[in-house]
FIKOLZA-1660 file (N, C-alpha, C; in steps of 0.1 Angstrom, whole numbers, plus 5000, padded with zeros to 4 digits):
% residues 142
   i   px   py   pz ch aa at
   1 2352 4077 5376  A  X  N
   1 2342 4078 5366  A  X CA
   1 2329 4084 5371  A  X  C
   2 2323 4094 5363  A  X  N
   2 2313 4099 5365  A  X CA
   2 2296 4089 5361  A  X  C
   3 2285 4088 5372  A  X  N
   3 2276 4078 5369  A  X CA
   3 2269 4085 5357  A  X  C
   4 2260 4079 5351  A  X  N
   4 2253 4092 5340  A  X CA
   4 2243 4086 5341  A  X  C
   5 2230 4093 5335  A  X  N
   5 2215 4087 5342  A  X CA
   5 2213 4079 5333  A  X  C
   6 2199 4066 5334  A  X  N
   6 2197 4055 5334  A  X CA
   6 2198 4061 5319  A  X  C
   7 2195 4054 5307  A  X  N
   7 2191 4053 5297  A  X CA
   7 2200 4062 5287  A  X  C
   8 2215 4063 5294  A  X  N
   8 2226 4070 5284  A  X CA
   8 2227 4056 5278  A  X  C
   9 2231 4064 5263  A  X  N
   9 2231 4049 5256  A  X CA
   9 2248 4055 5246  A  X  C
  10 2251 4046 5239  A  X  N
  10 2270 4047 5231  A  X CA
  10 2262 4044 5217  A  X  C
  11 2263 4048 5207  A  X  N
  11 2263 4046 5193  A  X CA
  11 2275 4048 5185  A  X  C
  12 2274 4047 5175  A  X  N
  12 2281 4048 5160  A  X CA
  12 2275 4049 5150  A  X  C
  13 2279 4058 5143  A  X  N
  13 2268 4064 5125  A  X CA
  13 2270 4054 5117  A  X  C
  14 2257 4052 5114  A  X  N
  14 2253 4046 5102  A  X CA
  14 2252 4051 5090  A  X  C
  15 2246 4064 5095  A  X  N
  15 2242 4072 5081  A  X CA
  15 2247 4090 5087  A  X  C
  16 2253 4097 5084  A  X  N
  16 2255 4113 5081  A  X CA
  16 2265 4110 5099  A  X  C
  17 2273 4118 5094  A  X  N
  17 2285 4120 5105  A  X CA
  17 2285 4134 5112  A  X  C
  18 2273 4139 5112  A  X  N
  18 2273 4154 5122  A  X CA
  18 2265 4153 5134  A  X  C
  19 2263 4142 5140  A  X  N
  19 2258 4142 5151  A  X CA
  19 2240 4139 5146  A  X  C
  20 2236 4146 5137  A  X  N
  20 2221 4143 5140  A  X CA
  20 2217 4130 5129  A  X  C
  21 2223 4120 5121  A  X  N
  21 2222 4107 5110  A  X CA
  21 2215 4098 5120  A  X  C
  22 2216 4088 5113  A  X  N
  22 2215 4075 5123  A  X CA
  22 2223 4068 5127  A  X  C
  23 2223 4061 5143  A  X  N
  23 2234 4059 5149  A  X CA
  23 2224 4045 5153  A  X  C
  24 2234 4033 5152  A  X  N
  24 2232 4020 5158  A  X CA
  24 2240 4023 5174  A  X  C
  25 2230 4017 5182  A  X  N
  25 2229 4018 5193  A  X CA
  25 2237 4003 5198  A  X  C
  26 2249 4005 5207  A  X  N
  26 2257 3991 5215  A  X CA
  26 2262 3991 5227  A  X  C
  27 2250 4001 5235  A  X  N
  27 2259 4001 5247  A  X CA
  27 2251 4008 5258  A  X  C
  28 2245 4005 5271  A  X  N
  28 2239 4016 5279  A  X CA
  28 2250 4016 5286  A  X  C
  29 2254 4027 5292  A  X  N
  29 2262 4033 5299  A  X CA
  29 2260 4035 5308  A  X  C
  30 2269 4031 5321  A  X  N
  30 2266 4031 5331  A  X CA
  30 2278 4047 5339  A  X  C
  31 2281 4046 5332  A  X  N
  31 2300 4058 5338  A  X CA
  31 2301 4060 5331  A  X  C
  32 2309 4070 5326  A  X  N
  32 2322 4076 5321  A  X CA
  32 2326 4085 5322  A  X  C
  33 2341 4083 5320  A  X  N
  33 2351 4089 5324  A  X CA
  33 2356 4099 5307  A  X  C
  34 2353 4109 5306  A  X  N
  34 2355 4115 5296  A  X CA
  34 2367 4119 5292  A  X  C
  35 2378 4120 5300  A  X  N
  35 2391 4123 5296  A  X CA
  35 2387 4141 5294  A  X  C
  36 2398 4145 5289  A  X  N
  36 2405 4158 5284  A  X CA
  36 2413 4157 5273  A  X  C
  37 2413 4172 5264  A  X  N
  37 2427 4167 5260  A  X CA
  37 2438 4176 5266  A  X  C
  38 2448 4172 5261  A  X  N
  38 2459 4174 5266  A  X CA
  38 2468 4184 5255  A  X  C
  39 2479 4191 5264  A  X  N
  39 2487 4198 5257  A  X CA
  39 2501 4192 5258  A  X  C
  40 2505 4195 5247  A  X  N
  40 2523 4190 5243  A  X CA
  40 2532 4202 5251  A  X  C
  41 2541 4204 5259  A  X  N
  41 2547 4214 5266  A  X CA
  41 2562 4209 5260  A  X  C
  42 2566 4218 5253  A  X  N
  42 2582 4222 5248  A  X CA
  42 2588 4231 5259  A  X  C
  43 2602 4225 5262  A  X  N
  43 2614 4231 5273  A  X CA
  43 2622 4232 5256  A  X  C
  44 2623 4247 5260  A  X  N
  44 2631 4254 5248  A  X CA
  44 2642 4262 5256  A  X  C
  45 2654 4265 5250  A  X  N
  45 2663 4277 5257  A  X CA
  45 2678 4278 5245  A  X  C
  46 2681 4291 5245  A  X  N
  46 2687 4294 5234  A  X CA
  46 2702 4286 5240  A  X  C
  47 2715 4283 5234  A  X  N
  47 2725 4275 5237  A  X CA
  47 2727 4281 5248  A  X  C
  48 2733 4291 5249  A  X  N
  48 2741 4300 5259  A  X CA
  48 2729 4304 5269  A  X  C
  49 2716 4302 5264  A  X  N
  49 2710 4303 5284  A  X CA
  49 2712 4294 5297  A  X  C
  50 2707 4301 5302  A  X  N
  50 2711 4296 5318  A  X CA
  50 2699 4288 5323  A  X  C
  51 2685 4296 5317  A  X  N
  51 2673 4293 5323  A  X CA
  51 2662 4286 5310  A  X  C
  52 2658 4275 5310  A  X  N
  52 2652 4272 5300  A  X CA
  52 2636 4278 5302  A  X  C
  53 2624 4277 5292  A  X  N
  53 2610 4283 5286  A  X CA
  53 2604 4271 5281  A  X  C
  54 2589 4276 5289  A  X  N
  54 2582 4262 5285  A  X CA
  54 2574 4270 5275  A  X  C
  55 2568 4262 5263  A  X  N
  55 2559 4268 5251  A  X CA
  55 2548 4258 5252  A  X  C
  56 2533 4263 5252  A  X  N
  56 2526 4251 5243  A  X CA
  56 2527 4244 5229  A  X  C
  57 2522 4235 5226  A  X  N
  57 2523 4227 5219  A  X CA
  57 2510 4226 5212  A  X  C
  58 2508 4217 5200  A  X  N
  58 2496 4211 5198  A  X CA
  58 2487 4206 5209  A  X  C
  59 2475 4205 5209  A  X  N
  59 2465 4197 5219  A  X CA
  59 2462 4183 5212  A  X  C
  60 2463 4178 5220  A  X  N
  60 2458 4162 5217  A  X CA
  60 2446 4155 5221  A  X  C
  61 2437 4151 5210  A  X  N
  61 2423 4147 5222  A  X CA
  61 2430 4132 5226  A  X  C
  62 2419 4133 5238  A  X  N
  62 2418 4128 5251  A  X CA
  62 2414 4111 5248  A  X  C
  63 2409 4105 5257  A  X  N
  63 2402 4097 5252  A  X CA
  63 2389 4093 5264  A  X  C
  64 2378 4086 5257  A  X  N
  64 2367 4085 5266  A  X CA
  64 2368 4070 5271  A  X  C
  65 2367 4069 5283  A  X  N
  65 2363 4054 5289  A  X CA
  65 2352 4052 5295  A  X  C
  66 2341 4043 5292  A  X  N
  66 2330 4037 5299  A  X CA
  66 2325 4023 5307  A  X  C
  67 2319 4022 5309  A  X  N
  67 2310 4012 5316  A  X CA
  67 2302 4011 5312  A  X  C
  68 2295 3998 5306  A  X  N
  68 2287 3996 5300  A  X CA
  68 2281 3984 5304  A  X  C
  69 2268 3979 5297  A  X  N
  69 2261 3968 5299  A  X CA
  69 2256 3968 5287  A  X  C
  70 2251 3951 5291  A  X  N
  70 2242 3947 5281  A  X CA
  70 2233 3939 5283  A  X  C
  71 2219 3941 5281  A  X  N
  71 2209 3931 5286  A  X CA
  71 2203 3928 5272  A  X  C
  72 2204 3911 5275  A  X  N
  72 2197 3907 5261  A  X CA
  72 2188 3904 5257  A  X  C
  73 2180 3913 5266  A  X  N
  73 2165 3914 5262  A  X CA
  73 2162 3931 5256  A  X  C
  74 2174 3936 5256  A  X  N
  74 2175 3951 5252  A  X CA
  74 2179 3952 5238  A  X  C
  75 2171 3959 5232  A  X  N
  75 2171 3961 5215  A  X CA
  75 2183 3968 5210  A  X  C
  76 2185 3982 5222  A  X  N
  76 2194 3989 5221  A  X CA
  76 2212 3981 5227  A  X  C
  77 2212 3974 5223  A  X  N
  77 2224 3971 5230  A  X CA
  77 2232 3955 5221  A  X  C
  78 2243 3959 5216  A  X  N
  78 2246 3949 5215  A  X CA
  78 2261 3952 5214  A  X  C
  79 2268 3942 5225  A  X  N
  79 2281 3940 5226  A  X CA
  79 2289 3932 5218  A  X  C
  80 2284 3921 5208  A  X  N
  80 2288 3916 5198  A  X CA
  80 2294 3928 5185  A  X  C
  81 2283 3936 5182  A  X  N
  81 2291 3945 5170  A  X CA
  81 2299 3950 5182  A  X  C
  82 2299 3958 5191  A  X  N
  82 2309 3965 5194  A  X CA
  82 2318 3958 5193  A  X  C
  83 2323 3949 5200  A  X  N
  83 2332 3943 5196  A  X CA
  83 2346 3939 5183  A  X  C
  84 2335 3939 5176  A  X  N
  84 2337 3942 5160  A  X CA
  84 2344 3955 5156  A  X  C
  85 2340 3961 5163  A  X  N
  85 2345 3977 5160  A  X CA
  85 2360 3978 5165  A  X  C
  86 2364 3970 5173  A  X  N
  86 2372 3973 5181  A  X CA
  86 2390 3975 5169  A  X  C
  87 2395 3988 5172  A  X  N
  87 2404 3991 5158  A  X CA
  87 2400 4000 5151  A  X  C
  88 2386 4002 5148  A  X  N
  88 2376 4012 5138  A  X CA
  88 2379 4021 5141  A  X  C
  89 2378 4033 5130  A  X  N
  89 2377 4043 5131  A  X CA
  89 2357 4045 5129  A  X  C
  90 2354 4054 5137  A  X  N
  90 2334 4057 5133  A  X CA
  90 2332 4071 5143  A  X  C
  91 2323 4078 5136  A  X  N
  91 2321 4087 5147  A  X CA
  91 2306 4079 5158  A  X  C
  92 2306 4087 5166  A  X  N
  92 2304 4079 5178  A  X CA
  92 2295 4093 5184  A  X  C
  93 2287 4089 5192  A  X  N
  93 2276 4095 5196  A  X CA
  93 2271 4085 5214  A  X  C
  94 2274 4093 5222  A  X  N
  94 2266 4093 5234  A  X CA
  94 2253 4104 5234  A  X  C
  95 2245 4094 5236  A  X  N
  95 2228 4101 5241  A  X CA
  95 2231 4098 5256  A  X  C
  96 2231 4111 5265  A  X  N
  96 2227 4112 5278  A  X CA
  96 2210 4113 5284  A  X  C
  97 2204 4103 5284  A  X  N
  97 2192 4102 5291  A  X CA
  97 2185 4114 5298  A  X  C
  98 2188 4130 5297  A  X  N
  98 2182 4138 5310  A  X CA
  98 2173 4145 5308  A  X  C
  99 2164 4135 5304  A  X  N
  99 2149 4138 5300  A  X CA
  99 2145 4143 5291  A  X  C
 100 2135 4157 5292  A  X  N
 100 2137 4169 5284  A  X CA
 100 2142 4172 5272  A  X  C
 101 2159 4171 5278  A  X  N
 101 2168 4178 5266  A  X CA
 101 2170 4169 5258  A  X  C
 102 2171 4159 5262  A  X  N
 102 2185 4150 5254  A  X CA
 102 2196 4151 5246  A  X  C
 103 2204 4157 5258  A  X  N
 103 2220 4163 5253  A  X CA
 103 2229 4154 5248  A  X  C
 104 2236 4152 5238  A  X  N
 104 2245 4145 5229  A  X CA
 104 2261 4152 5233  A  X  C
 105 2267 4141 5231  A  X  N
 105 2284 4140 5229  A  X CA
 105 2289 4134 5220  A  X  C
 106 2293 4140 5208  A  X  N
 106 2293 4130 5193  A  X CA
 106 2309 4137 5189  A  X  C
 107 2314 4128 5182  A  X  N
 107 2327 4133 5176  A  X CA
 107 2332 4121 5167  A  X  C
 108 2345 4117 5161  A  X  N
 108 2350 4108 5155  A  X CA
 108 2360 4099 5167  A  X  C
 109 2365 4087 5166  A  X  N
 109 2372 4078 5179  A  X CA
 109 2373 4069 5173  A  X  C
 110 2382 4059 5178  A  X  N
 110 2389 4046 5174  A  X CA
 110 2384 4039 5189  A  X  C
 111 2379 4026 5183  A  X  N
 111 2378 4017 5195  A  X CA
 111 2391 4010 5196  A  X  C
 112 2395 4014 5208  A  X  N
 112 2408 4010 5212  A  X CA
 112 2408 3997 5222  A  X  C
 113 2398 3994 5232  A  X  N
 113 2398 3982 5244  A  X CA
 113 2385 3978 5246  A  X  C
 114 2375 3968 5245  A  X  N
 114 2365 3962 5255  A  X CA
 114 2366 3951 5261  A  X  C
 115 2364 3954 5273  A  X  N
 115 2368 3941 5280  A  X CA
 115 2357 3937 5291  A  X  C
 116 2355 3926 5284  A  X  N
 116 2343 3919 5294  A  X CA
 116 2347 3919 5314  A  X  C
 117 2339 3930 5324  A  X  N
 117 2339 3927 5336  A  X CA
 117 2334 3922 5346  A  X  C
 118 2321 3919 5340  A  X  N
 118 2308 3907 5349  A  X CA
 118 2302 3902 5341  A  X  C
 119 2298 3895 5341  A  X  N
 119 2288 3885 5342  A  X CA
 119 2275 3882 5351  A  X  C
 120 2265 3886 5350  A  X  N
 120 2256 3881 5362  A  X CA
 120 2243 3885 5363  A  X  C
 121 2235 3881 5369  A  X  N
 121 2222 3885 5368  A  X CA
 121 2211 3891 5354  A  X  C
 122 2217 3879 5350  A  X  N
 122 2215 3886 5329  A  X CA
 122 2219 3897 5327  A  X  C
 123 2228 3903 5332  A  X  N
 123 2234 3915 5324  A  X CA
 123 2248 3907 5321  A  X  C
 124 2254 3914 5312  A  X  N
 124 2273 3916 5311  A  X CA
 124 2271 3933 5308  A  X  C
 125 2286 3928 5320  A  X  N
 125 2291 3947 5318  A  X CA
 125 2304 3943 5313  A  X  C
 126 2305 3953 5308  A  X  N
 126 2317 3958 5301  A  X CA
 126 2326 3969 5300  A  X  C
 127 2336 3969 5296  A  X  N
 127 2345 3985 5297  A  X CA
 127 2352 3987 5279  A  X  C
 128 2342 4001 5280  A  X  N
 128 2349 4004 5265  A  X CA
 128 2359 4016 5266  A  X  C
 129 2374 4018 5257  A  X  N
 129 2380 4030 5258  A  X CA
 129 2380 4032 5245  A  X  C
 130 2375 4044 5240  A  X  N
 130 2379 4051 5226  A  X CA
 130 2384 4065 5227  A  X  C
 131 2399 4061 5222  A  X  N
 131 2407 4072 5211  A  X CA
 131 2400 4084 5207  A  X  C
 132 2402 4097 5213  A  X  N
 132 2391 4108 5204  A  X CA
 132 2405 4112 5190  A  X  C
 133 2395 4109 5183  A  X  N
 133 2404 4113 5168  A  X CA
 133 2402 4132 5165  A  X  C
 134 2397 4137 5171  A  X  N
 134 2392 4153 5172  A  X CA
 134 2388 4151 5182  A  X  C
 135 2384 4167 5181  A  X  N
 135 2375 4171 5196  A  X CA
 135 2361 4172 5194  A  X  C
 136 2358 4164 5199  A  X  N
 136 2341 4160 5199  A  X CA
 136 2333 4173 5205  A  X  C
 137 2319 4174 5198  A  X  N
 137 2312 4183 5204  A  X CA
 137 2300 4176 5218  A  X  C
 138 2297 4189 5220  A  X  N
 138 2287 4185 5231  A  X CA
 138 2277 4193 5227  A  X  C
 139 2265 4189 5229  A  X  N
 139 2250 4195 5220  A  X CA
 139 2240 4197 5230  A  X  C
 140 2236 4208 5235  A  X  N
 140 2224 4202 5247  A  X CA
 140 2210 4203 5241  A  X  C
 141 2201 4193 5246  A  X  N
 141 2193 4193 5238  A  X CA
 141 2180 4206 5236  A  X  C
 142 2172 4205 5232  A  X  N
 142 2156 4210 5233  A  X CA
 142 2146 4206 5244  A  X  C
% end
């Protein structure tokens, strides 16, 4: 998993699903692992060949995994709704912290797993994996 700078945060829309609506904020992010998507590869060959052919296929998105926390003195963060989500379909929005720009990764996903990994020092971290239902965009900022 890749680190990402302090104050990436995980959302889901509240209001307008193109990336710029408003997004409830449940998650600072510590990693992630963005995945790829993937291609489907067909082994095709007519009866009587000798030698079979690979074809592409549809592409499948990927899915995104993170690391997350939660401090509960942080406004932005709450691991209870996510939780909640877990099964949902929502589009979803990562704000990357890098200053300046504030580059975005928004698309539609299913929360598929969170699973509580620490406990400690008033934080809980956690691990979220969401399903990309499409292929999400990436935005860099201004």
């Amino acid at each position: 998993m890749a680190t990402t700078p302090v104050g990436t945060t995980l959302g889901y829309a509240t209001a307008g699903d193109d990336g710029t609506g408003s997004y409830t904020a449940v998650g600072q992010i510590d990693s992630l692992s963005p995945g790829g998507d993937t291609v489907n590869v067909y082994e095709v060959a007519a009866l009587d060949a000798t030698v079979s052919s690979k074809i592409a296929g549809r592409t499948t998105p990927g899915q995104l995994t993170m690391d997350c926390y939660y401090e509960p003195g942080h406004a932005s963060a709450n691991y209870d709704e996510l939780l909640a989500l877990k099964g949902s379909t929502k589009t979803w929005k990562i704000t990357f912290n890098d200053f300046s720009t504030g580059s975005t990764l928004h698309g539609d996903g299913i929360v598929t797993d969170v699973v509580i990994s620490s406990i400690g020092d008033d934080v809980v971290r956690y691990s979220v994996t969401i399903e990309r239902t499409e292929a999400w965009t990436f935005t860099v900022g201004s």
